[in-house]
C-alpha positions, 0 to 999 in steps of 0.5 A: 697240080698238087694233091694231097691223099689222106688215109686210114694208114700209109705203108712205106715200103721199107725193110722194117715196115713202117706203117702211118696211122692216119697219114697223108701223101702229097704229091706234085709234079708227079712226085712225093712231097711231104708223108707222115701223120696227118696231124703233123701235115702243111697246110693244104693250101689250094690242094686237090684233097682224095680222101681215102677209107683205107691204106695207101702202099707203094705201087708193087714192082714186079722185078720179072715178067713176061706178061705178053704170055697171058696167050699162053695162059695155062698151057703145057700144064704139067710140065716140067721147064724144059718140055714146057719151053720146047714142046709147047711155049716156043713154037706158039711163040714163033707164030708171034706177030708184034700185034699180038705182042702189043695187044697181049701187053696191054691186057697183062697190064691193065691186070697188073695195074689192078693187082697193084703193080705200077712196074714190071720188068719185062723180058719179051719180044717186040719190046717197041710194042711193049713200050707202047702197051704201057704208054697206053695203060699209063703204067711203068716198064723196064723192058729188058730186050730178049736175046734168044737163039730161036729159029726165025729170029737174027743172028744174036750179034744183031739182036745185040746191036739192035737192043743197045741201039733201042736202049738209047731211044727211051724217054727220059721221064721214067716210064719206060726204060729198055735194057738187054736180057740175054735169055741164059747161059744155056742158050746163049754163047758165053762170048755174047754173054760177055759182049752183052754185060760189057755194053751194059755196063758201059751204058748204064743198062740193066742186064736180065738173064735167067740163072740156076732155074732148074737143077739139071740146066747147067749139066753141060756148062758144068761139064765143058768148063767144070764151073756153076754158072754163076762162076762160069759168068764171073769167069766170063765178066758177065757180072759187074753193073745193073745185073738182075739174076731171075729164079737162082734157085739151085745155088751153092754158098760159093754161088751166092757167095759171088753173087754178094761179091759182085752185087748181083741181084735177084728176081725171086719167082715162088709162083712159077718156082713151084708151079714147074717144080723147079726148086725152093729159093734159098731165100733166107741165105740171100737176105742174110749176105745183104743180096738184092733181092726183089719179088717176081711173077714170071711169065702168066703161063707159069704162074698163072697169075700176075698178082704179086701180093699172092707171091709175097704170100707165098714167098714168105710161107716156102720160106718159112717151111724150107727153114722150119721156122715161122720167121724166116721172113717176116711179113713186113719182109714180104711186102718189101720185097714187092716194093722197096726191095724190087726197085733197089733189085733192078736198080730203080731208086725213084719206085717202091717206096713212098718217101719225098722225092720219089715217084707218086706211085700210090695204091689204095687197098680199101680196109672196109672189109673183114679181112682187114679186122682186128688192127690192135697194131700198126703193124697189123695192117702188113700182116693183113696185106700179106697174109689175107689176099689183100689184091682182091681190095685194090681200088685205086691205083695212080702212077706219078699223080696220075689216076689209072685204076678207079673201083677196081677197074682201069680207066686207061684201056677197055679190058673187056675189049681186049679180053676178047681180043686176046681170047681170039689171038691166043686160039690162032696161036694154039693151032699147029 
């Protein structure tokens, strides 16, 4: 089917901030076609027009999440990583049926269709469930298969034999997309680590492992083997390939400065960041040594939210105040880290941008609205999505062609439902 979408403006997703004025897209098969002025546009032919009142942006790419844990939204407020993992989120966690993995996911995801976000990188457990969370939201997945030493689960050699022989049933028309995500250096033994990486490598997969999130979570290591982790993972050959670092926030030039040499990217959290007082990113430093860097929600019981564009917001105003400078990132910056950005982090050419030949990922903001108010200048419509709480005007949202958000509501699933649900299976989790 071929369709053509015409609107006030198309944002393209890149670094520089491209905006359209009176623009079309158009898409067929599933992909993007042709975009630019509509002036300039082919003829229609036999086109199914959508005529839209406001600005068509890439769908967002959230570069990590553990979106199951909208559970667990809220809990352990007040406290700080560590206690917050060990008193509070693993041992709900290990009451976890994949039922309640599945049903948690399709509710996290039609939120994040709603907020926009087409992608997201998942790090949870019963990733088959996940899976077929997305499938049935018509939204897109990297589901980096969790390795985790916790009480219950197999030995760690199993969950990797069993994660690589998963990573090999996903399908082929990119929806769906299983990688190995090794929890971290402190949890996980180096030798598996090493394991891990080597295997990801070797097949293509994406290795996600969460990295210098707090200041004190890398004492041991530091003093076992007198090493960062981050050079305690060179050490090891754990970097090399598809290697996606979440948080990264307590990094020194020597650590970034490997990260650059091995392309390591980054999953940059601000939300959860600062909700559990774990540190500022040094977000500017990475930019400027050309690290990959992509924009992230964590987990919706640490943040609270999976609103990205609010996290594009914010990333920009902690960068702005780490370096004293309102232009440390740029508002065009903030929302490509959402889009371009994310899916250059994890590796994903195809999202992120609306360009011919990648996906048709398209989401309409509706500029009717005050918050929208003046546009002197192009540019001024990237100002307005990232400064002006623009995810609250998402109306429309399609992945690959395909309409799964329409009014503000997703289409795919029945969010009342599952809001229901979720309020039932996460007062059972909560009980000891």
């Amino acid at each position: 089917m071929f369709q053509r979408f015409t609107a006030r403006a198309v944002v393209v997703g890149d670094r520089s901030g491209t905006v359209v004025p009176d623009a079309v897209v158009d898409v067929a098969d599933g992909l993007v076609t042709w975009v630019g002025p509509a002036a300039d546009a082919p003829p229609a032919g036999d086109a199914e027009v959508v005529a839209l009142p406001g600005v068509l942006l890439p769908g967002l790419v959230n570069a990590h999440s553990h979106a199951p844990m909208v559970l667990f939204r809220g809990q352990g407020e007040g406290l700080p990583l560590d206690r917050w993992l060990g008193e509070v989120m693993w041992p709900r966690e290990a009451r976890l049926t994949g039922d309640d993995v599945e049903v948690a996911m399709t509710a996290a995801s039609a939120e994040l269709l709603r907020a926009g976000v087409t992608t997201s990188v998942e790090m949870y457990f019963s990733p088959e469930r996940i899976a077929a969370a997305v499938g049935r939201t018509g939204a897109r997945a990297v589901i980096a298969t969790p390795l985790v030493p916790l009480p219950g689960m197999p030995p760690l050699e199993e969950q990797l034999a069993a994660a690589v022989d998963l990573a090999g049933t996903a399908p082929h028309d990119g929806t769906v997309e299983y990688g190995l995500g090794p929890h971290a250096a402190y949890t996980v033994p180096l030798p598996l680590l090493r394991e891990a990486a080597g295997l990801a490598r070797d097949r293509g997969l994406l290795l996600h492992l969460h990295v210098a999130e707090t200041a004190t979570e890398g004492g041991d290591l530091l003093a076992a083997h007198g090493l960062s982790v981050p050079a305690l993972l060179a050490a090891h050959d754990v970097l090399g390939g598809r290697v996606l670092a979440a948080h990264c926030v307590h990094m020194d030039d020597g650590d970034l400065e490997l990260w650059r040499e091995y392309d390591v990217a980054v999953a940059h959290c601000p939300a959860s960041n600062a909700k559990l007082a774990s540190g500022v990113a040094r977000l500017r430093d990475m930019l400027d040594r050309d690290i990959r860097v992509g924009l992230g929600t964590d987990g919706p019981a640490s943040n609270d939210g999976l609103d990205l564009l609010a996290d594009a917001r914010l990333a920009a105003q902690l960068a702005r105040l780490r370096e004293a400078s309102a232009t440390a990132l740029t508002a065009a910056e903030a929302l490509w880290l959402a889009t371009g950005a994310a899916a250059d982090a994890i590796g994903r050419p195809d999202l992120g941008r609306l360009e011919v030949g990648r996906r048709a990922d398209l989401v309409h903001v509706d500029t009717r609205d005050l918050a929208f108010e003046p546009v002197g200048d192009p540019a001024d419509v990237i100002t307005h999505l990232v400064w002006s709480g623009a995810s609250r005007l998402v109306r429309d949202v399609w992945v690959g062609g395909r309409q799964v958000v329409a009014g503000g509501e997703c289409t795919t699933v029945d969010a009342e439902a599952l809001r229901i649900e979720v309020t039932e299976r996460a007062a059972r989790l909560a009980r000891p």
